[in-house]
C-alpha positions as CSV (number, residue, x, y, z in Angstrom):
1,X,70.5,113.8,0.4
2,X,68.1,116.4,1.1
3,X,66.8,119.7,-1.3
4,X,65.1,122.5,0.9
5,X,63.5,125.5,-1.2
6,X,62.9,129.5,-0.3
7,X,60.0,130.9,1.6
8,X,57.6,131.0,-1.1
9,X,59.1,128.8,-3.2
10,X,58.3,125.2,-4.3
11,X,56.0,122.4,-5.6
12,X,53.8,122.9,-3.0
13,X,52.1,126.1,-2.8
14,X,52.2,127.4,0.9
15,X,54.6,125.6,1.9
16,X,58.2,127.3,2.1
17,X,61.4,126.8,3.7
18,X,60.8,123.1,3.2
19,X,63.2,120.4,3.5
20,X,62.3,117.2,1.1
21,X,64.2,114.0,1.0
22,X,65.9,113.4,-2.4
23,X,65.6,109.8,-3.3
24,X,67.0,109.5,-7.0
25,X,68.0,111.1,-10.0
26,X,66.9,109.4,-13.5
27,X,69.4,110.4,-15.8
28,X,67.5,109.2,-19.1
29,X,64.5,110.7,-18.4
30,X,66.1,113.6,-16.4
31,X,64.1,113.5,-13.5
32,X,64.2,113.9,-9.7
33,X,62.1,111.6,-7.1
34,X,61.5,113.6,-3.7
35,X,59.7,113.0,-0.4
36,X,58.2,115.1,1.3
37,X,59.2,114.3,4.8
38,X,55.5,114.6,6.1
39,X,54.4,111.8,4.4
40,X,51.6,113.1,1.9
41,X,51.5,115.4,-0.5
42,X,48.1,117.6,-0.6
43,X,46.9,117.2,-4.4
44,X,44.9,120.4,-4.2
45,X,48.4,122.3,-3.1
46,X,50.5,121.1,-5.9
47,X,51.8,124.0,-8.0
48,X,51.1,122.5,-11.5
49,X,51.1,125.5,-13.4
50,X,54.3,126.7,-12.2
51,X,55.8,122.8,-11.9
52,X,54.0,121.2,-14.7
53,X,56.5,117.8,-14.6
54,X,55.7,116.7,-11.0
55,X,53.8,113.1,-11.2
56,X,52.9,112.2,-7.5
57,X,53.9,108.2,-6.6
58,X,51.7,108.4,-3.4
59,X,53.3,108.4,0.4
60,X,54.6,112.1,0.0
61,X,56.8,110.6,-3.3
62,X,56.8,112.8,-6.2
63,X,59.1,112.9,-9.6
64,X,59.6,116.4,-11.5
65,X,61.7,117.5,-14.3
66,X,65.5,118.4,-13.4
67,X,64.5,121.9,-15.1
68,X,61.6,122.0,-12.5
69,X,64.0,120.9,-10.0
70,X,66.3,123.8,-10.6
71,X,63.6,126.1,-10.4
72,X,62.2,124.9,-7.1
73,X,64.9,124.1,-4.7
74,X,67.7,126.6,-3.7
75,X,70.0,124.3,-1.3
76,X,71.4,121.0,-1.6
77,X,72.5,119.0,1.5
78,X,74.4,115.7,1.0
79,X,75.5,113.3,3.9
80,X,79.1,111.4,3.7
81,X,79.8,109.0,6.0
């Protein structure tokens, strides 16, 4: 499953019309886990004002808030077999 966001849009400032891998959903704590596909995620980037919930798990992994979710990405993409 993949989550792509806007030109302009997302956790990482900069850095738009993005595609990031969705790993999980945690349904008690409401939360996503992404990857970026890159690998890394560059601390000084990271829109924390505007995406307060993101918690970066290292390796380009990152959780955030569903509602921060919703804000960020704009297209979902899910592969079926």
């Amino acid at each position: 499953m993949a989550a792509g966001t806007e030109k302009g849009e997302g956790p990482i400032k900069g850095i738009g019309s993005h595609a990031w891998s969705v790993l999980g959903y945690d349904s008690q704590a409401k939360t996503v886990t992404l990857r970026n596909p890159w690998g890394y995620l560059d601390q000084k980037k990271l829109d924390l004002e505007k995406y307060p919930s993101i918690r970066d798990l290292g390796n380009g992994e990152f959780t955030m808030s569903l509602e921060d979710f919703h804000k960020s990405y704009k297209y979902i993409s899910v592969q079926d077999n």
